[in-house]
C-alpha positions as CSV (number, residue, x, y, z in Angstrom):
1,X,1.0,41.6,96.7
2,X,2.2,42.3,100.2
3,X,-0.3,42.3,103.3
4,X,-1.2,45.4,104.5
5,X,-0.3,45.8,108.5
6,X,-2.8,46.9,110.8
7,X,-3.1,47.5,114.4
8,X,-5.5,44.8,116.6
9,X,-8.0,47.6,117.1
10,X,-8.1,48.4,113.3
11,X,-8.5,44.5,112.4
12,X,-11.4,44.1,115.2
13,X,-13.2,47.1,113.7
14,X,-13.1,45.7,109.6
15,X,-13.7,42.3,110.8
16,X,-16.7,43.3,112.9
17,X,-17.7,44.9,109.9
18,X,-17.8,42.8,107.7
19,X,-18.8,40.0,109.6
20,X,-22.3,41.8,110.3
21,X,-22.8,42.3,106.3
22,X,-22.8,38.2,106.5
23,X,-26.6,37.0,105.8
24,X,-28.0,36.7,109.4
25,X,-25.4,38.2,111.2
26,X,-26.1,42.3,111.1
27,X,-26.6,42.4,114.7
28,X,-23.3,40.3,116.1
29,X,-21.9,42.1,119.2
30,X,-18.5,40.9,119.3
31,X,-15.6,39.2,117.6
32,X,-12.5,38.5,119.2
33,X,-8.7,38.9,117.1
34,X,-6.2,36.0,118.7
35,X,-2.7,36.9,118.1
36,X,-0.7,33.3,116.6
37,X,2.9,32.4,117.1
38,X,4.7,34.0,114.3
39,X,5.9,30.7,112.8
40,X,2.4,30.4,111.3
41,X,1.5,31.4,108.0
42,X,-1.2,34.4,109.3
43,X,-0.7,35.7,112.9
44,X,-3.9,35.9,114.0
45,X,-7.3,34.6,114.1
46,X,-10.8,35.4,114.7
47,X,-14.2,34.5,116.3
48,X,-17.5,35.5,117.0
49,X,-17.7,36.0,121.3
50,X,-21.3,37.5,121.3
51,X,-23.5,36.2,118.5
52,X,-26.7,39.1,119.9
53,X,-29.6,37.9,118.6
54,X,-27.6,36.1,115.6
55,X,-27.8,32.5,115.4
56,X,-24.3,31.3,117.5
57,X,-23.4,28.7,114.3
58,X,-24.3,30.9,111.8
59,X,-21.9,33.4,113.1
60,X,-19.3,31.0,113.7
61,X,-19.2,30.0,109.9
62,X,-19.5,33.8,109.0
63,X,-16.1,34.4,111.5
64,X,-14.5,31.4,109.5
65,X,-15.6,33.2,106.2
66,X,-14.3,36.8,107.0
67,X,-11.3,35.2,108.6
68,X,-10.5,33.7,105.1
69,X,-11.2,36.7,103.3
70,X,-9.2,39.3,105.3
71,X,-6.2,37.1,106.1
72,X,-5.4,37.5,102.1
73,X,-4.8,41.2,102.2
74,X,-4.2,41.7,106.4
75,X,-1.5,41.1,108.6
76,X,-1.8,42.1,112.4
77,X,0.6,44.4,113.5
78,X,3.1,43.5,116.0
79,X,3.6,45.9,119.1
């Protein structure tokens, strides 16, 4: 099944979603989208910048989690 393409605002949005449905994590401030060089299998990554009142680690792991989970259907558009 091919990726669906979104733009870096749309993937910050759904990841920050979903990252704050992670146990302990409903009040994360910010993730951050990095853009990867195109040879790579995915072309981006994410982490948590602003944990809030989250523990930092446990929304690093969550990141990781929602990282895996949204890199099978999403694919960052390129400008």
């Amino acid at each position: 099944m091919p990726k669906v393409l979104v733009s870096m605002p749309e993937l910050q949005r759904r990841a920050l979603l979903e990252v704050r449905k992670q146990p302990g994590c409903h009040n994360v401030q910010e993730i951050v989208i990095n853009r990867v060089a195109s040879h790579a299998e995915n072309n981006w990554s994410l982490c948590a910048l602003a944990a809030g009142a989250a523990d930092a680690n446990t929304a690093a792991r969550a990141a990781v989690h929602v990282q895996t989970v949204l890199r099978r259907d999403y694919d960052l558009l390129m400008d």
